[in-house]
C-alpha positions in Angstrom: 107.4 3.2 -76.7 109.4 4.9 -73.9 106.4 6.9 -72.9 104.3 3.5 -72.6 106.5 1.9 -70.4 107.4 5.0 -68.2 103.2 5.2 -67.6 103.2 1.2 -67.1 105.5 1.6 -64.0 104.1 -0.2 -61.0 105.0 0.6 -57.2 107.2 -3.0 -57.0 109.3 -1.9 -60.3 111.2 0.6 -57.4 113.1 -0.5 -54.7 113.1 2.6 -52.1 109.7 4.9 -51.2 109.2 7.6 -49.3 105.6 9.0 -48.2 104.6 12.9 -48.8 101.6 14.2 -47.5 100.4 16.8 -50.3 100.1 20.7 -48.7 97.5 23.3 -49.9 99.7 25.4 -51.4 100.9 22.4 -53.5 98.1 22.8 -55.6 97.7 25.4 -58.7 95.3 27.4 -59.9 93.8 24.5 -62.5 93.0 22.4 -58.8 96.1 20.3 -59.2 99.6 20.0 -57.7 102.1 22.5 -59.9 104.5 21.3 -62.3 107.5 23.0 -59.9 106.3 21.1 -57.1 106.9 17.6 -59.0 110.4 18.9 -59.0 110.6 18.9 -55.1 109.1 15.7 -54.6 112.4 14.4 -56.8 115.2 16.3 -54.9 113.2 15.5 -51.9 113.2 11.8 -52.2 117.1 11.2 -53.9 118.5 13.7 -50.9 116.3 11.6 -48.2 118.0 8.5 -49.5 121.0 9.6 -49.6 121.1 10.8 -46.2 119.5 8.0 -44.6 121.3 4.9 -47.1 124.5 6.5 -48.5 126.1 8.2 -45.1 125.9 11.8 -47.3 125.9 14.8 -45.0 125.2 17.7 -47.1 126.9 20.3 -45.4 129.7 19.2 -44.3 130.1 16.0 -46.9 133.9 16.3 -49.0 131.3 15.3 -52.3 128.2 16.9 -53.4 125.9 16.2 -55.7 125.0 18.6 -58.7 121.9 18.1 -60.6 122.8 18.4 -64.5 119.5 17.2 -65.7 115.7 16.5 -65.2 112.5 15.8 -66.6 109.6 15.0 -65.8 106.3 12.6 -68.1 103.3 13.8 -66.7 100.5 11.0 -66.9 97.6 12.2 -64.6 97.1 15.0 -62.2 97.0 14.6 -57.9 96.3 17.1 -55.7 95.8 17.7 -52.0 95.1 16.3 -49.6 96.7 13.3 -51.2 98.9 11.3 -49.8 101.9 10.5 -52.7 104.4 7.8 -52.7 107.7 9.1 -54.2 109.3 5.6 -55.5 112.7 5.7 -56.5 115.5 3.7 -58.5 118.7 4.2 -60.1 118.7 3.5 -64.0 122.5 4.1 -64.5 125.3 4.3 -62.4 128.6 5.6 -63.5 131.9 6.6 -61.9 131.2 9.8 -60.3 127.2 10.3 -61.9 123.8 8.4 -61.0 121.1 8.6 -63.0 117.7 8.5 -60.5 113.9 7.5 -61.8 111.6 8.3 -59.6 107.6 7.0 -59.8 105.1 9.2 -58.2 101.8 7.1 -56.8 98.8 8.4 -55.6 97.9 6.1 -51.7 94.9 3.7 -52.8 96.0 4.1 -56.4 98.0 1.5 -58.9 98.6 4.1 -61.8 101.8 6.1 -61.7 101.0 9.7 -61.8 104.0 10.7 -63.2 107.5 9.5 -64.1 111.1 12.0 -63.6 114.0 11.6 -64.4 117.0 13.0 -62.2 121.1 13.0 -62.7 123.5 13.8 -60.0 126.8 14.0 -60.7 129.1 13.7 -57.3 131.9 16.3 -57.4 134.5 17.7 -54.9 133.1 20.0 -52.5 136.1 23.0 -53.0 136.8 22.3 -56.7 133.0 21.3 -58.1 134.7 18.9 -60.3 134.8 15.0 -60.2 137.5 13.2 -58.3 139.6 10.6 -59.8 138.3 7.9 -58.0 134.8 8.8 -58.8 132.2 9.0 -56.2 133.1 7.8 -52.3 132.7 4.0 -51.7 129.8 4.2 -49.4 127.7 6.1 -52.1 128.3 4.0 -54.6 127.6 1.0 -52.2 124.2 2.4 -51.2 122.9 3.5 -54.8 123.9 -0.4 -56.0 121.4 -1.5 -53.4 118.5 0.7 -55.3 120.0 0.3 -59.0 118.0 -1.8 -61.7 118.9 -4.5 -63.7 119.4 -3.2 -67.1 116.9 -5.7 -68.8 114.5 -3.9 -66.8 114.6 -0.7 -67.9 
């Protein structure tokens, strides 16, 4: 059931997306981007965001964000020279973790090509662990404005 919905995921079920141009050297030798660069597209995407929408500076930022888990459904292949759109949302939002979705769209295409999954969780800088207040106010204010309604997960 999961699987079905992930592969049912439209462009308008994200609320932030961000264009990458696909590279030659993206592809593999089966004429398809590799698995590892699906994996880039996420980071790329979540740390674009939260630059642009959430005021995070990464090196000089007092939090940071530490991936503790991903995944990735793989639906249908892409490869260059496509032209991807890296849609994202956040599923879950706790007190110092976000959990990220992000939908990856081949240009002229409806079908999501794949679906990852991607969970930060925002720790001090010196001490790599979680502050008692949880995350900094203007990161959590600028993942709200991309989080989904849990009754459309």
């Amino acid at each position: 059931m999961v699987h079905n919905a992930l592969k049912a995921r439209r462009r308008s079920d994200y609320k932030f997306q961000l264009e990458y141009r696909t590279r030659w050297s993206d592809n593999d030798m089966y004429h398809h981007l590799n698995n590892s660069v699906y994996y880039y597209f996420f980071d790329s995407v979540v740390n674009t965001y939260l630059i642009k929408h959430c005021y995070l500076h990464p090196p000089t930022s007092s939090q940071i964000g530490l991936v503790v888990h991903s995944h990735c459904d793989y639906f249908a292949p892409t490869e260059f020279p496509a032209i991807v759109d890296l849609a994202l949302r956040v599923n879950k939002l706790g007190r110092s973790s976000v959990t990220y979705e992000i939908g990856v769209f081949e240009r002229g295409q409806e079908e999501v090509k794949a679906v990852g999954e991607f969970v930060h969780v925002f720790v001090d800088r010196e001490s790599r662990k979680p502050g008692k207040a949880g995350m900094a106010d203007e990161l959590k204010d600028g993942l709200q404005k991309i989080q989904i309604d849990k009754a459309k997960l």
